[in-house]
N, C-alpha and C positions, 0 to 999 in steps of 0.2 A: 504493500500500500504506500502509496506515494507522503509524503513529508506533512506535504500543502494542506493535503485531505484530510490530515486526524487535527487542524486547526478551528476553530469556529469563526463564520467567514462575519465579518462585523459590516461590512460594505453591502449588505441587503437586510432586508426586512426591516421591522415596524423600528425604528429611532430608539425614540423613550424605550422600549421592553426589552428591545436588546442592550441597549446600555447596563440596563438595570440587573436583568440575567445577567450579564457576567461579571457586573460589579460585585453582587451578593458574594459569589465564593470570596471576593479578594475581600469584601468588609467581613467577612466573619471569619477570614483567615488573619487578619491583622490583631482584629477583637480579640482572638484568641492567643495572638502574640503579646498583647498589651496585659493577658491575662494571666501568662506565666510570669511575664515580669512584674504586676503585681500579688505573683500569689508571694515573691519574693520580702516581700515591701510588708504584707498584708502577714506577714506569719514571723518575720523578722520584729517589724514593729508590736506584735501581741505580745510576743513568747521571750525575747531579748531586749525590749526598753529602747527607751527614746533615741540613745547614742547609738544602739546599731541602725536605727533608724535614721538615724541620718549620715552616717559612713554608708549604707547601702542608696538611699536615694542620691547621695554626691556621688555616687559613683555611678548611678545608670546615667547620669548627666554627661558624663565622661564617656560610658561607655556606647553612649546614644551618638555622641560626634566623632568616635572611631570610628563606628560602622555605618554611619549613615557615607562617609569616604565612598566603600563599598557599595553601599545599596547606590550613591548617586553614579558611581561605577555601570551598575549592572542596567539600574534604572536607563541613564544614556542608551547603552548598547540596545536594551529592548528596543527603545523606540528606530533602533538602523531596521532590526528582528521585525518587526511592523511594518515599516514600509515600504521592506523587500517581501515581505505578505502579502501587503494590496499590489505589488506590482506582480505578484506573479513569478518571482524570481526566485525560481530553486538553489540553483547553483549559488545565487549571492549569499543567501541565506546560511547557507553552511559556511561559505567564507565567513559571511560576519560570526559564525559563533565560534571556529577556530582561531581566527586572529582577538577578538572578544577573551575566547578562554584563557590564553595564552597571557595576555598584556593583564588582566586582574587578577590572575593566579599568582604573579610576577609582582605586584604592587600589594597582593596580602601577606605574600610571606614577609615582604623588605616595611610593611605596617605592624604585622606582628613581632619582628624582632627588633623596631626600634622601642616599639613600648615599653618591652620588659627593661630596656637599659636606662631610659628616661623616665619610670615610675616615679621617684623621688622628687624630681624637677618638677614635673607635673603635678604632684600633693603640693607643694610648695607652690606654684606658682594659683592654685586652685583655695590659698587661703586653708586651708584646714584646720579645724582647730588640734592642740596636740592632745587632749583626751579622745579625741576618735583618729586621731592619724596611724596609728601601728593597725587597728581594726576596717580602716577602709584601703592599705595597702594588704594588708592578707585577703581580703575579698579580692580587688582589683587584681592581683597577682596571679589566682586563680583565674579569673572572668576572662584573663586577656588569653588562656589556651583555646578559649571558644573562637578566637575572629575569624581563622581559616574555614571553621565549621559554618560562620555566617557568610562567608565568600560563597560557600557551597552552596548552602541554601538560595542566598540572592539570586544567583548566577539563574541556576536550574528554575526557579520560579517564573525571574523573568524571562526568558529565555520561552518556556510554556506559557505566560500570558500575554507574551507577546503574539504569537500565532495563535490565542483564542483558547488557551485551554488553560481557565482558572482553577480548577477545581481538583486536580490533582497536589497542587501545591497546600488548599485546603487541608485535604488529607492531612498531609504530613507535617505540619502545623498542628493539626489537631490532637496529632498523636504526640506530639514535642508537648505541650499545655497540661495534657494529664501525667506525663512522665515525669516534666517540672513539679506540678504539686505534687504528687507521690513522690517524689524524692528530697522534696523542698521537707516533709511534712517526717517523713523517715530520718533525714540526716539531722535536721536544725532540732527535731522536739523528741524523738525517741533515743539517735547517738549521743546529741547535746554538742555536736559540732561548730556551733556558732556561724558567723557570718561566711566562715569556711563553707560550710555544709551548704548556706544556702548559695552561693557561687559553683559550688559542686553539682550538683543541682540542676542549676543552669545549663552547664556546660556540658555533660553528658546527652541534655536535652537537645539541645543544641547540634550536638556532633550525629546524635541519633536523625534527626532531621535532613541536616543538612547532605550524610551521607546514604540515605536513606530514600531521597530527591534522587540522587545521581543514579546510585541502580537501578530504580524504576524507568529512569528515563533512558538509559542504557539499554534494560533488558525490552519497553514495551514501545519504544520508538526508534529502530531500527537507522532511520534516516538522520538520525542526528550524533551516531559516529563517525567520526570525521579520522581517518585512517592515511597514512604516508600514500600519497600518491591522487587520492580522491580529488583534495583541493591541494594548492599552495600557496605561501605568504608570501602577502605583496603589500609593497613598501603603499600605494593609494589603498589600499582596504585598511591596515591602520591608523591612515592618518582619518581617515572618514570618521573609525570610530572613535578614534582619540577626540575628535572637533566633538561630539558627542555626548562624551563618556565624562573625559575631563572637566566640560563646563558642564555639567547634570551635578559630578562630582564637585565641582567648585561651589554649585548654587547649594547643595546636601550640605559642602560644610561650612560656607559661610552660617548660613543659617543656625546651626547646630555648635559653631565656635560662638556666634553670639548668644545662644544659651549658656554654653558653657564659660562665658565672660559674666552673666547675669547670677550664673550661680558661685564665681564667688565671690560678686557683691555681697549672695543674700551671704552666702558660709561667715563677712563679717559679721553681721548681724548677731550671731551666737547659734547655739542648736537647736533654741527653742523655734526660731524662725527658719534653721535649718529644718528641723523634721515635718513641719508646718508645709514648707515648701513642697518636700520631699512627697508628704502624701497626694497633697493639693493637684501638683504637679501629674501623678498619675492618672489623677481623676479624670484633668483637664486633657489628655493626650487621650484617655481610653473615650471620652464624650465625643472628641473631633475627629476621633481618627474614621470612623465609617465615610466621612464627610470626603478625608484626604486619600482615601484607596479611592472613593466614587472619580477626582481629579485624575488618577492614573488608570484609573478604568475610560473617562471620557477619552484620556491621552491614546491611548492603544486604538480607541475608536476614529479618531481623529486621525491620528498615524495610520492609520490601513488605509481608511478612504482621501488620505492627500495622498499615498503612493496610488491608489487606485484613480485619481482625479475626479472624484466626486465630490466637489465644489458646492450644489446645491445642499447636497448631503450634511457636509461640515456646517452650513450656514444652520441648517435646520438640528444640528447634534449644538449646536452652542446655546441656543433656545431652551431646548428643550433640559443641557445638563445646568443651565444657570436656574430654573423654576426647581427642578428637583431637590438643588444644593442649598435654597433658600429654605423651600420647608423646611425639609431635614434641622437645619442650621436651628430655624425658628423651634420647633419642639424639643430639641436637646440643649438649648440656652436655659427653656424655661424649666426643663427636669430640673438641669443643674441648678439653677438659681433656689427652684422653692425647697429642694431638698440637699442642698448643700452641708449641714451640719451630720445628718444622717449619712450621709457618704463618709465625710470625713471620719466618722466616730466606728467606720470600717477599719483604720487604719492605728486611732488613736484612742485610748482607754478615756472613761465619760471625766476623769479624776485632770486629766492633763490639759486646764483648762486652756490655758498660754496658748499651747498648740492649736486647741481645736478651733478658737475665736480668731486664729490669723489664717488658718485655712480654709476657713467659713468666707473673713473677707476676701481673700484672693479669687476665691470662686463666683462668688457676688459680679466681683467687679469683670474675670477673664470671662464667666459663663453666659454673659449681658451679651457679648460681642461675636459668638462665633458665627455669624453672618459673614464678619470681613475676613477672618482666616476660612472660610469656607468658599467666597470669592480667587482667594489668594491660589487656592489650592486647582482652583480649575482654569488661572492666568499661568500657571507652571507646567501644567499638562500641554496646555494648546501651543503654548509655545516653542515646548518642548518636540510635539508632534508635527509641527508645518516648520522644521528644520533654523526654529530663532531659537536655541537653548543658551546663547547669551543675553537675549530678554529675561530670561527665567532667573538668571544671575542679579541681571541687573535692579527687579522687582524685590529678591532678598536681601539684597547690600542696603535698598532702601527702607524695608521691612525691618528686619534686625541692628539696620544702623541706627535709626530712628529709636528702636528700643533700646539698645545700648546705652548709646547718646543721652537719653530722658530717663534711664533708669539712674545712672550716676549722680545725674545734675539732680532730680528729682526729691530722690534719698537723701542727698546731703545737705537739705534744706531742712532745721530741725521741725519744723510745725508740718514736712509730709510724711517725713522719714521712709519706711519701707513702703507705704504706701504706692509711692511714686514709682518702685518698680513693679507694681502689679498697674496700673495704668498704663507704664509705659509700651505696653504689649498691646492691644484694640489698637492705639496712636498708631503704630507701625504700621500693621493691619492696613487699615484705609488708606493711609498714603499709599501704599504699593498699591492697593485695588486702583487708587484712583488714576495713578501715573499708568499702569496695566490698560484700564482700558482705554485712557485717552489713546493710549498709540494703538491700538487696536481698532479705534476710531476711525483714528488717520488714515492710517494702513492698509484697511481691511479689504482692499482691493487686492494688491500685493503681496498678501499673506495668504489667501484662498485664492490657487490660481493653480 
């Protein structure tokens, strides 16, 4: 059976229903990613107290802009994966996943071995405070054996959602999520392993997925080993994906170094605001994220039918994903908002009052706004898909600079104090929507063509 055929073709039928069918596997495969990472957070924080709770949440912060490197890696190449779909092109298609394999495989090992020698710089330069420094470097030390594992994963997923087939990655997702908690729940509360345990945990989880993706896709998709002789490397199919890969990669980590600059503002603050953060934070990522797979599910949709040249198509998929991403957006503000304390008191004992009343506001104020990172998320798909992934760049330097920028200036005004970093985040938001769609505006002739 040919390659193309076990793809799901996004360039016909009903708009809206298909967007949405193939969205679902990628939102409830993420869901369930955001859900071993907080089962991490969630069993850490009950069973080992405030300070591991926030060595553990400082460190998914950390280990969210490692791998997002990766995922903006993998994420680029998808979208070459997609547009040599809508065009029909077999032969390129395997090119791109060999020269693809080859250059990420190549950047996680020389990612995973700088980290272990720069751990220390990195606690240091991340603020830590010294009662949780020795316990979020035994986590992290642990956590960074997984990155290659999350190479694996990314690669293989996108790689199948790119040609239409979400729901195999689900799988395997799914089965990482319950392996996390049963081991999260085995090493942390019955060995007594501590933050050890629950990075252990992870990382098993992790390896089991990631290499676990790769067999199946080996043994049940025949066409996607790429063997001495079938294709060969050439110097124009690297650099295609490099223009791609790099800046997807670029806009992943800017975005995610400006987090990880925000958090250790908050790490001055003390741990009380640390662990505050820490849970808050998960909250706010597992409420938006269905929102931010719906953006890379429009992008693949987008990415087929501008390799296929169905122009009306795109016009009629940007309609139709901008109404869907507003409800959405609109319903899970308002969960968040009216039952905010009740989230957080997942994470936080009812006694730890400090914590729960600045993660109550944080959510207040970030769960009011996911309207315009729901915006955001479908300005980085499109752009990404009709070959500008340096607009996509450009919308997050503005997005995250803007945060940055007002979270500093903000906090250090004693009558906002932390306040002003949880504001500074919606602020960003709309600038980039707003700069996004003016040139899209503009453009919009030039960009669907």
């Amino acid at each position: 059976m040919s390659m193309l055929s076990r793809k799901k073709d996004l360039t016909t039928g009903p708009i809206t229903k298909t967007m949405l069918l193939f969205a679902l596997p990628m939102i409830l495969g993420n869901l369930l990613q955001q859900l071993y990472n907080i089962a991490d957070t969630l069993i850490v924080g009950q069973f080992l107290g405030a300070d591991a709770l926030a060595a553990v949440g400082s460190a998914y912060t950390l280990m969210t802009f490692l791998t997002s490197i990766l995922l903006g890696l993998c994420m680029g190449s998808g979208a070459v994966f997609s547009i040599r779909c809508g065009e029909k092109n077999e032969k390129g298609l395997q090119e791109s996943i060999l020269h693809s394999f080859l250059m990420i495989a190549v950047l996680a090992v020389l990612l995973n071995t700088a980290v272990f020698f720069l751990i220390d710089p990195i606690l240091h330069f991340l603020k830590v405070p010294a009662e949780i420094y020795d316990m979020m470097r035994e986590y992290l030390w642990i956590i960074f054996m997984g990155i290659f594992a999350t190479f694996l994963y990314n690669f293989f997923a996108s790689l199948l959602r790119a040609v239409g087939n979400s729901i195999t990655p689900l799988f395997f997702l799914g089965i990482c999520a319950i392996l996390n908690i049963v081991l999260d729940l085995i090493f942390v509360i019955r060995f007594r392993w501590g933050v050890a345990g629950a990075a252990a945990a992870t990382v098993i989880s992790q390896f089991v997925s990631g290499i676990g993706l790769l067999i199946y896709t080996w043994v049940f998709f025949p066409d996607y080993r790429i063997f001495p002789g079938r294709v060969h490397l050439r110097r124009q199919v690297f650099w295609e994906l490099a223009q791609f890969s790099f800046l997807t990669c670029l806009q992943q980590s800017v975005m995610n170094l400006g987090i990880l600059m925000v958090q250790g503002l908050v790490n001055s603050f003390g741990t009380v605001v640390m662990a505050a953060f820490a849970a808050a934070v998960k909250i706010d990522s597992f409420a938006y994220m269905p929102v931010q797979d719906f953006g890379n599910a429009f992008s693949t949709f987008t990415a087929q039918n501008h390799g296929a040249g169905e122009k009306e198509r795109i016009r009629a998929g940007i309609k139709s994903a901008v109404a869907c991403s507003f409800l959405f957006c609109i319903c899970i503000s308002l969960g968040v908002y009216l039952f905010a304390e009740p989230l957080m008191l997942l994470f936080v004992k009812p006694e730890e009052t400090q914590i729960l009343a600045t993660g109550v506001q944080y959510l207040h104020i970030e769960g009011s706004f996911y309207c315009g990172i729901g915006c955001l998320f479908l300005l980085y798909g499109f752009y990404r898909a009709v070959e500008r992934p340096g607009m996509s760049v450009v919308l997050t330097v503005i997005s995250l600079g803007t945060r940055v920028v007002l979270a500093y200036l903000l906090s250090s005004i004693p009558a906002i104090g932390v306040v002003g970093i949880w504001w500074s985040v919606p602020i960003g938001w709309f600038l980039a929507d707003m700069v996004g769609f003016l040139y899209y505006w503009c453009r919009k002739d030039s960009l669907i063509e």
